[in-house]
Every structure is written in structure tokens, then in C-alpha cells.
C-alpha positions in Angstrom: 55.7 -4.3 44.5 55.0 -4.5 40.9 55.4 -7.9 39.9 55.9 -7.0 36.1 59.1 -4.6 36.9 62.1 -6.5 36.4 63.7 -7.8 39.8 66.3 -6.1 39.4 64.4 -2.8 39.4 61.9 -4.5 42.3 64.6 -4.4 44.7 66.3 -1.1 43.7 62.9 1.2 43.7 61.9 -0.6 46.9 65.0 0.3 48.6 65.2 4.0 47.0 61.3 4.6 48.6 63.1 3.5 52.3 65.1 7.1 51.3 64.0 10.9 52.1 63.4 11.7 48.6 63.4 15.4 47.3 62.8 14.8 44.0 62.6 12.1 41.2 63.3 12.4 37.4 63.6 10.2 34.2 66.0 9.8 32.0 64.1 8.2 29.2 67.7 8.5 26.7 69.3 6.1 29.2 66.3 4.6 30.7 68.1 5.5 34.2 65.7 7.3 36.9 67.2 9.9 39.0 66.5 10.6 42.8 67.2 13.6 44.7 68.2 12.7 48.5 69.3 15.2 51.2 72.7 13.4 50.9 72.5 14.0 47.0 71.7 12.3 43.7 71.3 8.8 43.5 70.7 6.9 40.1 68.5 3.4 39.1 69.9 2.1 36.0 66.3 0.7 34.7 66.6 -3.0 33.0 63.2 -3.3 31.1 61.6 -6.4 30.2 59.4 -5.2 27.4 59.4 -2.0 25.2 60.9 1.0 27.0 57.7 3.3 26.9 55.3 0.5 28.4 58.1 -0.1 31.1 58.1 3.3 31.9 54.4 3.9 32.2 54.9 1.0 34.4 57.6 2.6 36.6 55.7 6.2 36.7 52.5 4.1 38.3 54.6 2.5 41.0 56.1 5.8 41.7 52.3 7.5 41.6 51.0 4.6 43.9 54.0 4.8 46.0 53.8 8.9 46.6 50.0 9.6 45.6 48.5 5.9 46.8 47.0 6.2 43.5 48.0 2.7 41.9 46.6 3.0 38.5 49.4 6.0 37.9 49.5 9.7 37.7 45.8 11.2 38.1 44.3 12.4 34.9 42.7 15.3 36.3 46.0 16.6 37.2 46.6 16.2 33.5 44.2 18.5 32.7 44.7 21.3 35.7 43.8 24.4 34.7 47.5 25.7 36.3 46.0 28.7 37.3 43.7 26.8 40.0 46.1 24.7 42.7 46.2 27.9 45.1 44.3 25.0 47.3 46.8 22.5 47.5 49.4 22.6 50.3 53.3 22.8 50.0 53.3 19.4 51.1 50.9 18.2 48.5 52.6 19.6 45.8 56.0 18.5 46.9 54.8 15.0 46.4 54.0 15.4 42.9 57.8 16.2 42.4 58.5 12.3 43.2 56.5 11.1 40.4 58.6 11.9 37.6 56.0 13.2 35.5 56.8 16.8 33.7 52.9 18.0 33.9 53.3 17.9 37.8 56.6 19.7 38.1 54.7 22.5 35.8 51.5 22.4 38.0 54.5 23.0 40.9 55.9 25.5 39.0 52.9 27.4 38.4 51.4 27.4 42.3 51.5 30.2 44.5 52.5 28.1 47.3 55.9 27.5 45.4 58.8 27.4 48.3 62.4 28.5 47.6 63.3 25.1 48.8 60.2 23.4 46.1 61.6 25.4 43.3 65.1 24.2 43.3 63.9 20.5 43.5 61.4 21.4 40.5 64.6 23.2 39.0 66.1 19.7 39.5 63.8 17.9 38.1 62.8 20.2 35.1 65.1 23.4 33.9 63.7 24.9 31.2 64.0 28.6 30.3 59.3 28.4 30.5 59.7 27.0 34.6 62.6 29.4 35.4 60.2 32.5 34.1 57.3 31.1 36.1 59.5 30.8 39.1 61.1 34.1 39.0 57.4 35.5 38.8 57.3 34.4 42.6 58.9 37.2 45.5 59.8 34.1 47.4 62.1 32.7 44.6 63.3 35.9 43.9 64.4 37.0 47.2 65.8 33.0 47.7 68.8 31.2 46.9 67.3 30.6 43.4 66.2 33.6 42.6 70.2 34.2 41.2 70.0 31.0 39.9 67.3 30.9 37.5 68.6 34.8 36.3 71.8 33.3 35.6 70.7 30.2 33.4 68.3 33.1 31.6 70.8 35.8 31.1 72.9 32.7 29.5 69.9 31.3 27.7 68.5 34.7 25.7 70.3 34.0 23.1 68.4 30.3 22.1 65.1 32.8 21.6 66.6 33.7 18.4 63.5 36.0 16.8 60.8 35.1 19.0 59.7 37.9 20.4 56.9 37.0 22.8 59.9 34.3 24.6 62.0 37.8 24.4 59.4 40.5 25.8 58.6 37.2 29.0 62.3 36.5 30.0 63.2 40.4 30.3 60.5 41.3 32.0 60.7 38.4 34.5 64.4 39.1 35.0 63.3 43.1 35.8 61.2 41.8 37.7 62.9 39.8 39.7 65.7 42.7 40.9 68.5 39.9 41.1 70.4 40.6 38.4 73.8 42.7 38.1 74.2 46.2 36.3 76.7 44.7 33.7 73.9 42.0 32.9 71.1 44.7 32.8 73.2 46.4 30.3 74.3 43.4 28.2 70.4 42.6 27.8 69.3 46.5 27.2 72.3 46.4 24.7 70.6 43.2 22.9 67.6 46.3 22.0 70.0 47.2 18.9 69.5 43.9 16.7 65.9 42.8 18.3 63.7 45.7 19.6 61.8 44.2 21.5 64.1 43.7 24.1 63.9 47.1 24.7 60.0 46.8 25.8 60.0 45.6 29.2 62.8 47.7 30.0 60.2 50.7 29.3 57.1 48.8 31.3 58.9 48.1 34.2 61.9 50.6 34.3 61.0 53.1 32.4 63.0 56.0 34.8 65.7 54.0 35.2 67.1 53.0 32.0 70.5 52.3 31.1 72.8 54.1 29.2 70.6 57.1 29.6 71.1 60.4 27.2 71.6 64.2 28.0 68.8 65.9 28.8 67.4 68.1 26.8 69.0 71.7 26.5 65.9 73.6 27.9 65.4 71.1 30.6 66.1 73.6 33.2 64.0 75.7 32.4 60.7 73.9 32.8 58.6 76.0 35.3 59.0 73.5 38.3 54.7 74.0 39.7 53.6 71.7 42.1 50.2 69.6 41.4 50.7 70.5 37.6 50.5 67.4 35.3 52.2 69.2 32.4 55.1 70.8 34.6 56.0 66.6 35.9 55.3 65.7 32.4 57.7 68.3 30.9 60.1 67.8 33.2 59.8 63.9 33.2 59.9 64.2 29.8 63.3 66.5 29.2 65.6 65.2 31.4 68.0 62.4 30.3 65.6 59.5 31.4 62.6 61.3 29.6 65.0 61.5 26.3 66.3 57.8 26.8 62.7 57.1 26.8 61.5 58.7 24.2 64.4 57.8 21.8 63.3 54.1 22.6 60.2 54.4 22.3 60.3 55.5 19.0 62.9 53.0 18.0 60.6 50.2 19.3 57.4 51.9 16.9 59.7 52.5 13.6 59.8 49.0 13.5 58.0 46.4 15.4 58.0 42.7 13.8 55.1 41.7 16.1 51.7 42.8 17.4 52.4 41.9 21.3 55.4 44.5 20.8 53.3 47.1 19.6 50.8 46.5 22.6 53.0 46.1 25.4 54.7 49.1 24.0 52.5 51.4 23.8 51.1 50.7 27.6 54.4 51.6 28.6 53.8 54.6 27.3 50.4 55.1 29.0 51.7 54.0 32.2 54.6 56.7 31.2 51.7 59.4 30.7 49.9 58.6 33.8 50.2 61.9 35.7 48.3 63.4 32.3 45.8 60.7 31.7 44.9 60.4 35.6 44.1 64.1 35.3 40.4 65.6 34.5 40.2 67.4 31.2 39.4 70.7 33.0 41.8 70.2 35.3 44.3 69.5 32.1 43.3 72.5 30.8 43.8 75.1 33.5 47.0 73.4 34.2 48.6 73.5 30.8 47.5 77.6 30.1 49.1 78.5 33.9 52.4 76.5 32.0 52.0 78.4 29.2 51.6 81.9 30.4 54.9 81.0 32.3 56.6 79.2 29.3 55.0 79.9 25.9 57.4 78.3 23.9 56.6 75.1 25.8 53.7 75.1 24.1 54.5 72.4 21.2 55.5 70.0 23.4 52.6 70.5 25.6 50.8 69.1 22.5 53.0 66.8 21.9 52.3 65.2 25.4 49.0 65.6 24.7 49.3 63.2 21.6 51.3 60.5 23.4 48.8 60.7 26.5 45.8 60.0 24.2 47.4 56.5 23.0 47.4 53.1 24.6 47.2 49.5 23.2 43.2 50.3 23.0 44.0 52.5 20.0 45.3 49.9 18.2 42.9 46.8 19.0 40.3 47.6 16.5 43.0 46.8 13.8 44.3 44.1 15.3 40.9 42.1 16.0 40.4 42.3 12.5 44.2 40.5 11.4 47.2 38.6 12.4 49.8 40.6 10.3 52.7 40.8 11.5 56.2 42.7 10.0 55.5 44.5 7.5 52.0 44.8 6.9 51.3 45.0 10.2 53.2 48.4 10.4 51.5 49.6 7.1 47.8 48.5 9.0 49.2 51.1 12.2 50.6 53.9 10.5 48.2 56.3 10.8 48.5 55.9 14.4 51.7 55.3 14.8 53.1 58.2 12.2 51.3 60.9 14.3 53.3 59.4 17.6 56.9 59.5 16.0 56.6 63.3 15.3 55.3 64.1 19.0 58.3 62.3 20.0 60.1 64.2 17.3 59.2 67.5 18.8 59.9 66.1 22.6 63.5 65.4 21.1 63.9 69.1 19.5 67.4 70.6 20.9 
């Protein structure tokens, strides 16, 4: 043992290491280190004999020798991980990093795509923050566990604490899509969060953008769209007119009249890529040929056959030369887009015609 602990917390740590442990944390508020055991939680009350954060240092190298058999503490290159790059470590390596109460490890956990169900409730233990419970929730394993509820529960309850920041806003929704573990009433209470902050809306049309709540009335001609099989403009017409296409659009344009940020603006406007796929996966010749048999069907379909054409032409490539060149956000940032952006609310404008 360490001879420069105090005895007290000699005797304790030795006999918490003759333990199964699952997980270990500090308390640094009450100096008191926390152990997860099969049979529960167990505490140390720490009694240092010098200044806390020396005697702590101390305590995190025993634990590191202990766990690791790295005596001089917690390795620095682990410090430094890229966290993209432990793919190579094992479930039992990485399990062991959650023993030496050090936060950087219990990311690196986090962040590996060996994560277990089982591994992310102990790092859940040892860490919960609204950043791990995102990362976690990114994994099918966690999802489909016990703690896949678990983490959607602590986000649902957390959205509020992101107050304006968007980026924390646009992450936790889509993670909580994502995920498929949370409950219609919660789905709505978040989409229903879109009315004050926008950008809640945004994942909602990435990742579910034919299944939105609350969705509108179709439009009144929506029946009768020429129904023509392997024709992009008859599934984009009839996407487009029925009460998902309307909820769509009507949020799309919500999210474009005003977005406060630029990552808004982008991840919005993929959506509505993604949205136009069956159009932009289509040949221009092929577009062509398939919007004049529409037409000579439908002729009065023919303004919102442009207007398709003007949302399918758009994506968040549109807008990157003006965004290399500045940071603006709010305000200026929408005066820097409008000439994009104008053009985009009247196509939806004349999608939205009754």
C-alpha cells in the first residue's frame, strides 16, 4: 500500500480492492470515494493528511496501480485519446478504467463501440451527464437495453437546462429519435418545445420526417395527384400534399423564417434534401420526361412541379460558401442567406396553396 495515505484510508481501500467492484467515483465536495459492488454502494469517508487535491492524486494512483498495475497513476496517453480510436480495446479493458475514478476514462467508456448495456449503467454511475447519456443512447445496444429508458428519461427531464443552445438542442433530440425508446406523449411534449426554440423542430424533420406529430390536413387537391408508378414527381406530389408533406413543409419553413444559428440552417436544409431524394436521385432527362407525362395528366400541377424543383436544388452545400466566409449568427446571419432562403419560403408557399 501507499505509505503516504492516511491509515485509516490504508486499511479501508485495501479491504474495498478484496471486493467485486463495478465501478468507483469521487466525491471531491466530501472527499468520500464511492464504490459500486454487486451487493450495492459502498462509501470511504477519505481522512487526508495534506491538501485535499494532492491527497487525491494520491488516492487516484493507488486506484490506477491497483486496476491498471500502472503505479505512477492514470496513463497520460489515455488523457489524450483521440475517443474516436479505442474500437481496439476489449469490454474487459475498458471496464477497468471505470475503477479508477478518473472522468476522462468514463468518457473514453462512453465513447467506445464496445460499450455494453451492463458498462453503460456503471459509467451512468459513475458519470451522468446530459454529454455521456447522448453518447450512450447513440449505441443500438444501450438503446434496446435496460438503459436505453433510462438515459431518455433523465434527457426528456433535462431539455430544459439547454436553455438557447441550440447545437445541445438539435444533439439531445436527435439522439432521443434515435433511440426509439421514448413514449408518444414525450415525443409530443418535445415537438411541442419547436414553438419557443425552432430548432427543436430540426431533428424531428432529419430523422422523422413522415412521421411527425400533430400532423395537418392534407391538402385539398391531394387526391387528385395522378398516382404513376416509377415517377419522381407523382411520389413527390403526393408526398408532398398529404398531411405529413403539409406538416413538413409548414415546419420547414418555420425553421428557415427564423433560424438563430448556422448548424440549424444546415441540418435543416439536408432534411430537406434527404426529403427530396426520389427527385434529386433522379437523372435530369429522366426528370424531364417524368414531370411532362404529370403534366399532360395534371396541368395545373404544374407550379408545384416547380416548386419541388426549387426545394430539390437546395442542400446545406448551397449555403457553405457564405458560411466559410463568417460566423454570424441571428440576425445577420439570416440577412447573409436571404437570397437563398427567400426563393425557398415561396416554393413552400405555393406547396401550401389550398
Amino acid at each position: 500500500m501507499n505509505d503516504e495515505l492516511s491509515p485509516e484510508d490504508e486499511l479501508r481501500l485495501n479491504v474495498l480492492f478484496n471486493t467485486e467492484l463495478k465501478a468507483v467515483r469521487i466525491d471531491e465536495s466530501s472527499m468520500t470515494l464511492w464504490a459500486l459492488t454487486p451487493q450495492g454502494e459502498a462509501s470511504v469517508p477519505l481522512k487526508p493528511n495534506e491538501r485535499s487535491d494532492r491527497y487525491l492524486k494520491k488516492v487516484r494512483e493507488l486506484l490506477s496501480g491497483h486496476v491498471l498495475g500502472s503505479p505512477g497513476g492514470y496513463p497520460v496517453h489515455l488523457t489524450r485519446w483521440t475517443r474516436q480510436s479505442q474500437s481496439g480495446l476489449s469490454p474487459q479493458h475498458l471496464a477497468q478504467l471505470l475503477l479508477i475514478a478518473e472522468e476522462e476514462a468514463v468518457v473514453a467508456v462512453v465513447h467506445s463501440p464496445a460499450l455494453t448495456d451492463d458498462m453503460a449503467r456503471h459509467a451512468w454511475w459513475c458519470m451522468p451527464t446530459i454529454e455521456n447519456a447522448r453518447l450512450m443512447l447513440m449505441r443500438d445496444v444501450v438503446c434496446q437495453g435496460s438503459m436505453g429508458r433510462t438515459l431518455a428519461e433523465f434527457l426528456v427531464d433535462h431539455l430544459a437546462f439547454l436553455h438557447e443552445d441550440d447545437v445541445g438542442i438539435l444533439d439531445t433530440v436527435a439522439v432521443m429519435l434515435y433511440s426509439g425508446v421514448l413514449t408518444d406523449a414525450e415525443r409530443l411534449s418535445i415537438w411541442k418545445r419547436g414553438t419557443t426554440r425552432n430548432s427543436y423542430y430540426t431533428a424531428f424533420l432529419e430523422l422523422q420526417a413522415d412521421n411527425l406529430p400533430n400532423p395537418r390536413n392534407a391538402r385539398p387537391d391531394f387526391t387528385g395527384v395522378p398516382r404513376l408508378a416509377d415517377n419522381p414527381y407523382s411520389e413527390m406530389l403526393e408526398k408532398a400534399l398529404s398531411g405529413q408533406g403539409q406538416t413538413f413543409l409548414l415546419t420547414l419553413s418555420y425553421i428557415l423564417d427564423r433560424p438563430e444559428i448556422q448548424e440549424v440552417v444546415n441540418h435543416t436544409l439536408d432534411a430537406l434534401a434527404q426529403w427530396c431524394a426520389p427527385l434529386r436521385q433522379t437523372h435530369e432527362t429522366t426528370r424531364n420526361a417524368a414531370r411532362e407525362t404529370i403534366l399532360a395528366i395534371a396541368p395545373q400541377l404544374e407550379p408545384d412541379c416547380m416548386a419541388l424543383d426549387a426545394l430539390a436544388a437546395i442542400d446545406a452545400d448551397t449555403v457553405r460558401p457564405i458560411f466559410i466566409k463568417t460566423t454570424a449568427i441571428g440576425s445577420l446571419m439570416r440577412r447573409k442567406i436571404e437570397p437563398i432562403v427567400t426563393p425557398l419560403l415561396d416554393s413552400i408557399t405555393t406547396l401550401r396553396r389550398s
